[in-house]
Structure formats: C-alpha cells, structure tokens
DRENPA-3360 file (N, C-alpha, C; in nm, 2 decimals, always signed):
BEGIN
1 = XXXXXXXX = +10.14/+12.14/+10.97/+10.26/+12.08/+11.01/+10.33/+12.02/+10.90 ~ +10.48/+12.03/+10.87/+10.53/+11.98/+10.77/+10.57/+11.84/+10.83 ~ +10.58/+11.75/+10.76/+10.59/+11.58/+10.77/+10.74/+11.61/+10.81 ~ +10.88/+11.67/+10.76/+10.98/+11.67/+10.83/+11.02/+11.70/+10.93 ~ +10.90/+11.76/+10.99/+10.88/+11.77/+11.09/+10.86/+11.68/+11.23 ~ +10.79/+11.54/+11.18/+10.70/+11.50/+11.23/+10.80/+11.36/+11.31 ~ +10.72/+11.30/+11.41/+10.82/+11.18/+11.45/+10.71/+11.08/+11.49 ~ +10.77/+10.93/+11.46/+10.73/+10.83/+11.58/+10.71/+10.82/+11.64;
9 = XXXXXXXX = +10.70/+10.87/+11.80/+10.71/+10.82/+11.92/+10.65/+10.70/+11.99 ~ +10.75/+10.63/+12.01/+10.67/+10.49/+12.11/+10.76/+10.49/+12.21 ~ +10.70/+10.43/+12.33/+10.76/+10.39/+12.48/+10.85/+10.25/+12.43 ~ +10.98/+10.27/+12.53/+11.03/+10.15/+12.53/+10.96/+10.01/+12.54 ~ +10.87/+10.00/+12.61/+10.78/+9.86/+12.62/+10.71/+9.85/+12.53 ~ +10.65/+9.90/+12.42/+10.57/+9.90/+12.30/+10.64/+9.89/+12.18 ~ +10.78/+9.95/+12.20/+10.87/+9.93/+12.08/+10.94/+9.77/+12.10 ~ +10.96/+9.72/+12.20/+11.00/+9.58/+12.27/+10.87/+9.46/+12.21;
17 = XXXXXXXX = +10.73/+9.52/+12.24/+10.61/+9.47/+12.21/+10.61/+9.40/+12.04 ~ +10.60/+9.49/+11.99/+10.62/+9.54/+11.83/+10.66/+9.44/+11.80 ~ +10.84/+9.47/+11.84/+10.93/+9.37/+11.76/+10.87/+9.19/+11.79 ~ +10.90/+9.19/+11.93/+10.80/+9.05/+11.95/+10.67/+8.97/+11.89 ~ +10.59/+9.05/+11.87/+10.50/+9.04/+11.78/+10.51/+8.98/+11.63 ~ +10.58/+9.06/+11.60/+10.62/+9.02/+11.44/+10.76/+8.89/+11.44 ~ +10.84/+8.89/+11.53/+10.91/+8.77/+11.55/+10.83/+8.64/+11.57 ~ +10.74/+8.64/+11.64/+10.65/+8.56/+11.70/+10.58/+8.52/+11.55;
25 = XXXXXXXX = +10.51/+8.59/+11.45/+10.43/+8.54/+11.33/+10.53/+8.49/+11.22 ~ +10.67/+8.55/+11.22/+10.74/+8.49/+11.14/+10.71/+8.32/+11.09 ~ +10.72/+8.31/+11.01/+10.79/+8.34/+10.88/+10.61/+8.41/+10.82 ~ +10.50/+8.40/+10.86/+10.42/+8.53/+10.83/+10.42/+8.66/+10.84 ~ +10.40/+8.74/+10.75/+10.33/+8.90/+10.79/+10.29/+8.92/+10.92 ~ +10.31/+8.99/+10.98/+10.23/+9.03/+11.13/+10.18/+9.14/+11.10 ~ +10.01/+9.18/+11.19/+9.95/+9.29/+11.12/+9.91/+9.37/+11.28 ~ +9.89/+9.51/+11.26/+9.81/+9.54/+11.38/+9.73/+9.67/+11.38;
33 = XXXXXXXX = +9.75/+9.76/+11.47/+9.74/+9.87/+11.52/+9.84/+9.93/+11.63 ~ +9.89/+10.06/+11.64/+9.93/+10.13/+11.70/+9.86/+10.21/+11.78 ~ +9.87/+10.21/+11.93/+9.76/+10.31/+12.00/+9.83/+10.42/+12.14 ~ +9.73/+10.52/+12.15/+9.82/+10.61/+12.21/+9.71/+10.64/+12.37 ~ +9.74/+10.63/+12.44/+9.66/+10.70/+12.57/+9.66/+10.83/+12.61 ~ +9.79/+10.94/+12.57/+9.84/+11.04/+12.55/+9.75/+11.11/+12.45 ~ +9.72/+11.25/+12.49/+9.74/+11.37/+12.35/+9.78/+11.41/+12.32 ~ +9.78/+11.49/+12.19/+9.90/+11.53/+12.18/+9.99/+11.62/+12.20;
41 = XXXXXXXX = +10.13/+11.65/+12.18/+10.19/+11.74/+12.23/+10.15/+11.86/+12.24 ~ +10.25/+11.97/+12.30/+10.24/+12.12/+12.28/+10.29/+12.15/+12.12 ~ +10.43/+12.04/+12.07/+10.47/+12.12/+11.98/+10.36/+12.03/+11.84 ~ +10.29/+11.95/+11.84/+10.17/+11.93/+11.73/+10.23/+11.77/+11.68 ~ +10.35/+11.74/+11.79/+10.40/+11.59/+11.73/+10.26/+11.47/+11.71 ~ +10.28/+11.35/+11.64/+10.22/+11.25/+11.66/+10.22/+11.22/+11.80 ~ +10.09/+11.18/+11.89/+10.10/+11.10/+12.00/+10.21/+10.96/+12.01 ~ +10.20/+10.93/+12.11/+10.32/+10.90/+12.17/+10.21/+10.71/+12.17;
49 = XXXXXXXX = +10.28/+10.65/+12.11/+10.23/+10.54/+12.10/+10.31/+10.41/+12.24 ~ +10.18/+10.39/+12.31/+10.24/+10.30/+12.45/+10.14/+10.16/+12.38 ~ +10.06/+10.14/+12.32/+9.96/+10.00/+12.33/+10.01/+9.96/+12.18 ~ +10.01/+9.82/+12.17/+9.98/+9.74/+12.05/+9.93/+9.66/+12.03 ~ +9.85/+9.65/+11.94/+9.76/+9.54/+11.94/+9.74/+9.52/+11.80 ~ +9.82/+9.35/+11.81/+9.79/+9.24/+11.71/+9.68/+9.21/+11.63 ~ +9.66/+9.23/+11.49/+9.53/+9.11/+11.45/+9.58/+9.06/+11.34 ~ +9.49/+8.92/+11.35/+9.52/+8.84/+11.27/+9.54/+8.85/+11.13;
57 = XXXXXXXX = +9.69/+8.84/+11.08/+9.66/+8.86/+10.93/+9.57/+8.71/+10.83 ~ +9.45/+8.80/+10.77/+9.41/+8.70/+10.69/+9.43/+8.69/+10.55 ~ +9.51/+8.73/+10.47/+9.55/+8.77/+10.37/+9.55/+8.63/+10.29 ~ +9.50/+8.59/+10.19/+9.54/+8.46/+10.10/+9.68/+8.43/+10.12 ~ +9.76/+8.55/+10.08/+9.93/+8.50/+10.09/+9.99/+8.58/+10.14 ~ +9.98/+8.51/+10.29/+10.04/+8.59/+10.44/+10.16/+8.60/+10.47 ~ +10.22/+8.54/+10.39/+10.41/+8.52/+10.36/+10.41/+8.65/+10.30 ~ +10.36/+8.71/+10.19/+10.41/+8.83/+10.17/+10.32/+8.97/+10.16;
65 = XXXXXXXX = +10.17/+8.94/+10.19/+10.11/+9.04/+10.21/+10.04/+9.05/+10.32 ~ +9.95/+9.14/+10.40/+9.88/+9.15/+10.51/+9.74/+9.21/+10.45 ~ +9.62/+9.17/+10.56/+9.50/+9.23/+10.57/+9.46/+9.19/+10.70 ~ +9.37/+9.29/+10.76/+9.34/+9.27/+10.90/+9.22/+9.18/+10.92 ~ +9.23/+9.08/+11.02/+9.11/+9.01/+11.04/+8.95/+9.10/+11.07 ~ +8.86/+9.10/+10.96/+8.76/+9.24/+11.00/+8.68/+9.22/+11.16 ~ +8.70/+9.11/+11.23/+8.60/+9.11/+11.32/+8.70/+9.15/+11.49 ~ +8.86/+9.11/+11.45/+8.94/+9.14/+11.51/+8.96/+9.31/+11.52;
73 = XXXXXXXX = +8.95/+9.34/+11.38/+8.98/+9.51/+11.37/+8.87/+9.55/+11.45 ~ +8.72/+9.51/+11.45/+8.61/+9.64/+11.46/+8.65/+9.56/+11.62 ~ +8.67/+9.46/+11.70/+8.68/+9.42/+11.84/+8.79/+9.53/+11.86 ~ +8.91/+9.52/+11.84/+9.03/+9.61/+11.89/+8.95/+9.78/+11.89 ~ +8.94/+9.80/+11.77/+8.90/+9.93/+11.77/+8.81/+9.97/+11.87 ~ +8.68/+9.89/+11.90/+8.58/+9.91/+12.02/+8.68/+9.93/+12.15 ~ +8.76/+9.84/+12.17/+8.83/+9.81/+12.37/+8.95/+9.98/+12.32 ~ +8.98/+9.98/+12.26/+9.03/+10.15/+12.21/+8.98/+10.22/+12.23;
81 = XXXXXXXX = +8.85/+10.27/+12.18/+8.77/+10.32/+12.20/+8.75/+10.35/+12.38 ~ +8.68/+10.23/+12.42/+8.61/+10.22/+12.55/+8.75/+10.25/+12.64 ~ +8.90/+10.24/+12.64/+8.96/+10.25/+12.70/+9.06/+10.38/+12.65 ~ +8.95/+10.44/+12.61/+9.00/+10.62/+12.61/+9.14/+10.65/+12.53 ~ +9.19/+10.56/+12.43/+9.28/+10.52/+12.37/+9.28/+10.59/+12.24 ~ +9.36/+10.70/+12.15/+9.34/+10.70/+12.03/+9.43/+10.61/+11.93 ~ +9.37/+10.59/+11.79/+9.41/+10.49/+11.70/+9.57/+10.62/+11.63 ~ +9.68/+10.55/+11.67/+9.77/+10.67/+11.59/+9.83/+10.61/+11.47;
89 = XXXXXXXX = +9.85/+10.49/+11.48/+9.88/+10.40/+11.33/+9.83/+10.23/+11.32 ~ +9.91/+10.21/+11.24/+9.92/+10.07/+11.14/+10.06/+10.02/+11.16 ~ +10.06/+9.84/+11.17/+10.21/+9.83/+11.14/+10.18/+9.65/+11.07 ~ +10.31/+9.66/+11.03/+10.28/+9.51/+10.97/+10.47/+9.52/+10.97 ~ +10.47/+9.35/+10.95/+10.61/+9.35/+10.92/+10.69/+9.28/+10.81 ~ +10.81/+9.28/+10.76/+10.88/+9.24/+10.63/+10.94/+9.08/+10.68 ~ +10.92/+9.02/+10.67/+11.02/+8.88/+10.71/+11.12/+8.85/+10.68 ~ +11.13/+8.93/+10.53/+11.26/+8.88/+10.45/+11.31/+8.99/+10.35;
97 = XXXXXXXX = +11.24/+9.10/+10.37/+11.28/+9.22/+10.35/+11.28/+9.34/+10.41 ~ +11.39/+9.48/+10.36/+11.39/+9.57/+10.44/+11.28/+9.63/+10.50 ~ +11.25/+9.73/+10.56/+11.16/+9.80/+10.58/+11.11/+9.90/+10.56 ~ +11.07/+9.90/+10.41/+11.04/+9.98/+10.32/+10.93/+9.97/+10.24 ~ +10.84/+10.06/+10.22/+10.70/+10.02/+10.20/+10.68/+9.99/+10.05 ~ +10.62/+9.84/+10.07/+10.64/+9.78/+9.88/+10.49/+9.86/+9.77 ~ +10.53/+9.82/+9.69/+10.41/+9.85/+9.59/+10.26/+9.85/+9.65 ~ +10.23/+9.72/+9.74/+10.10/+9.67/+9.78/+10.05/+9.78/+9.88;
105 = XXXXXXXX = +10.21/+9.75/+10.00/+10.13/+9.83/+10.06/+10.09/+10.01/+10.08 ~ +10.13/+10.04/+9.96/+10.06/+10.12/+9.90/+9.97/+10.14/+9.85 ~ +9.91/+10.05/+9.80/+9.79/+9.99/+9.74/+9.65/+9.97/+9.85 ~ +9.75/+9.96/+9.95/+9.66/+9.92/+10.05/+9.66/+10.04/+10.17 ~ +9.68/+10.17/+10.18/+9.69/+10.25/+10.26/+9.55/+10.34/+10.22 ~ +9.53/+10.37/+10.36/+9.38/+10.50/+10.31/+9.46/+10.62/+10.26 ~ +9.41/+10.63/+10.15/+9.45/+10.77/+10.07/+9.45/+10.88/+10.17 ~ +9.34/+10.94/+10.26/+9.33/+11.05/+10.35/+9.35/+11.01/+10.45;
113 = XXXXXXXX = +9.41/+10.93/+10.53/+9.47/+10.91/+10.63/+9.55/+11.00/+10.70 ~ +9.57/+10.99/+10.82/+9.64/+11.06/+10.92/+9.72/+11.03/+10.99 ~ +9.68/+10.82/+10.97/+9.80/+10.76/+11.05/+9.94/+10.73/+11.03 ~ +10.00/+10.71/+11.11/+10.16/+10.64/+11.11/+10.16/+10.55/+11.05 ~ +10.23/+10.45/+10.98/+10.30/+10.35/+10.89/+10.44/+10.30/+10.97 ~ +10.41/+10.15/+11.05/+10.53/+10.13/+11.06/+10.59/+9.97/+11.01 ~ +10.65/+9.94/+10.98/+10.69/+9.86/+10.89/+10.84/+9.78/+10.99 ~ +10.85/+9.71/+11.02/+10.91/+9.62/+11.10/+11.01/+9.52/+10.99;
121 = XXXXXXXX = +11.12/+9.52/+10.97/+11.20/+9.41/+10.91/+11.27/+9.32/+10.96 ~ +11.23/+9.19/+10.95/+11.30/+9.09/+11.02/+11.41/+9.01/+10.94 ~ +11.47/+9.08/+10.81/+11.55/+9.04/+10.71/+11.64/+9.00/+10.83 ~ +11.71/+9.08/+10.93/+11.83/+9.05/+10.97/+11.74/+9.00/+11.15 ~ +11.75/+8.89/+11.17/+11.67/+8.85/+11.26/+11.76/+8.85/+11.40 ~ +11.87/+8.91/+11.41/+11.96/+8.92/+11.56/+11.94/+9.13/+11.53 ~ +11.91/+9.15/+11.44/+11.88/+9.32/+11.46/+11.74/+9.40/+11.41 ~ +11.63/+9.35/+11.46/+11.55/+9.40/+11.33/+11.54/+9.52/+11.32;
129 = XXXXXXXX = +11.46/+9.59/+11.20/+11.44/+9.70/+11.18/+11.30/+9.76/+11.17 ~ +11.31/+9.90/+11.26/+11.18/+9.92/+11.28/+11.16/+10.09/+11.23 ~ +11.11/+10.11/+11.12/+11.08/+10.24/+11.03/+10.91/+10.27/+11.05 ~ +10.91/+10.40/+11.09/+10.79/+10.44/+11.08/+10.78/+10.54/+10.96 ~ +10.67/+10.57/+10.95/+10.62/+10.66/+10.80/+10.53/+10.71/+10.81 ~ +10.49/+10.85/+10.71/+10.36/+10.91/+10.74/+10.33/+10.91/+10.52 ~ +10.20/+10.89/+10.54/+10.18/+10.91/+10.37/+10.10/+11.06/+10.36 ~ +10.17/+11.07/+10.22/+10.14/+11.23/+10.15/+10.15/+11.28/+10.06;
137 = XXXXXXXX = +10.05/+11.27/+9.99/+10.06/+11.29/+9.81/+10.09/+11.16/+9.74 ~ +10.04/+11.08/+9.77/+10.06/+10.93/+9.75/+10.18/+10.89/+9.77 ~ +10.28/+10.95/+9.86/+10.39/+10.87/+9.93/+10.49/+10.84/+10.09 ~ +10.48/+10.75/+10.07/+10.55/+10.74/+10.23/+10.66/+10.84/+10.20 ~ +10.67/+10.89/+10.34/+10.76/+10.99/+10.43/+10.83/+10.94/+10.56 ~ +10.96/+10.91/+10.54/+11.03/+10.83/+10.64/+10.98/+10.95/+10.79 ~ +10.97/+10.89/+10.92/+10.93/+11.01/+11.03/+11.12/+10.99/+11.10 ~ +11.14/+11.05/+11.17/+11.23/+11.02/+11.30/+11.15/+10.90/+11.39;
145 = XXXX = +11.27/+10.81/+11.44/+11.21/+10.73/+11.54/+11.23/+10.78/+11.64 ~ +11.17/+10.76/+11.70/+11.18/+10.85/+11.88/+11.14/+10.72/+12.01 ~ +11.23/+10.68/+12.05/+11.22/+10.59/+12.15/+11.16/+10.69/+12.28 ~ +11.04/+10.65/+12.38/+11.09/+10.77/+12.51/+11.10/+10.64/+12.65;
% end
C-alpha cells in the first residue's frame, strides 16, 4: 500500500477526546495511544481509531518533550489487549508549536513501525490543530484526516 494512499480515521468523539486531552496537560506535552475496535477495511486503510488513552508524560522536560509513563504503557496496552482493541498509533501534542514532527520526535519513533503519528497543536488555542502521520524511510508522511 502506498502511504498517499493512506488516511487517519478517527470517530468524532475520539477526535473531540484527543483535543481535550492535550488542552487539559497544557502548558505540558500530552502523551498517549490511539486505539481501534474495528479491522481493517476492504480497501487496506488504517483502522478507524474510536479509544484514547492518555499516559503520563514522564519526560525530565515535559514542556517540550514526551515519554510514556512505562507502567502506564504496559497497564493501557494489557486493558487493549483484553478488550479486543488493536494499538493503531501514538499521539502527543505541541503547546506552542505547529504540528509538525520536530527533530526528537524523530528520534524517538520505532524505526519499523506500522503506527500512526499524531501530533496535536495547541499554538492557536481557540483552533487547534490536529495532523496525523505515517513514518517511512526515516520520514514522516502527512496521511489525510478523515473525521467519520
């Protein structure tokens, strides 16, 4: 499947979820996971992301970078798991910049990965912005957003 291909999808309540989330940790990073109950399409799209779930960023300097709480991650991942849920991405958000993936977190993505990348900007905090991404050949790939 080619990546220009490829889209976002999340349900209106999860996309509502998201932004809340990361409003709420301002003026910190907000970190999480993206999760889907769905499989995937007929036409090979990304599952359709309905759950989000928050963890704690523990990062020494949580104003401008993120790392997942590890006891939080392996707890979330389990109730995922047990609730027949697949893992479709990652999201964190920008406070005070666009939504566009910086140096780090590059640095910080799994090289073989499969998931989504979404990146949340609360520069403009009466409109935020919410960009998802897929990585490939060590670079993000803007996806389409797809509200359903």
């Amino acid at each position: 499947m080619e990546t220009a291909q490829m889209k976002g999808c999340i349900t209106h309540f999860a996309y509502k979820k998201l932004i809340s989330i990361c409003m709420e940790a301002k003026p910190i990073e907000a970190c999480g996971i993206l999760a889907s109950s769905f499989t995937e399409d007929s036409t090979g799209d990304q599952r359709l992301i309905d759950t989000i779930i928050p963890i704690t960023n523990t990062h020494i300097d949580p104003t401008h970078a993120f790392s997942f709480d590890p006891s939080e991650w392996a707890a979330a991942y389990y109730t995922m798991q047990k609730n027949r849920q697949s893992l479709v991405g990652l999201f964190h958000s920008h406070p005070r910049t666009e939504a566009i993936p910086s140096s780090s977190d590059s640095e910080g993505f799994l090289p073989a990965s499969e998931l989504s990348y979404w990146i949340v900007s609360l520069r403009n905090i009466t409109e935020p912005e919410v960009r998802p991404y897929y990585r490939t050949a060590g670079h993000f790939v803007p996806l389409e957003l797809v509200l359903t």
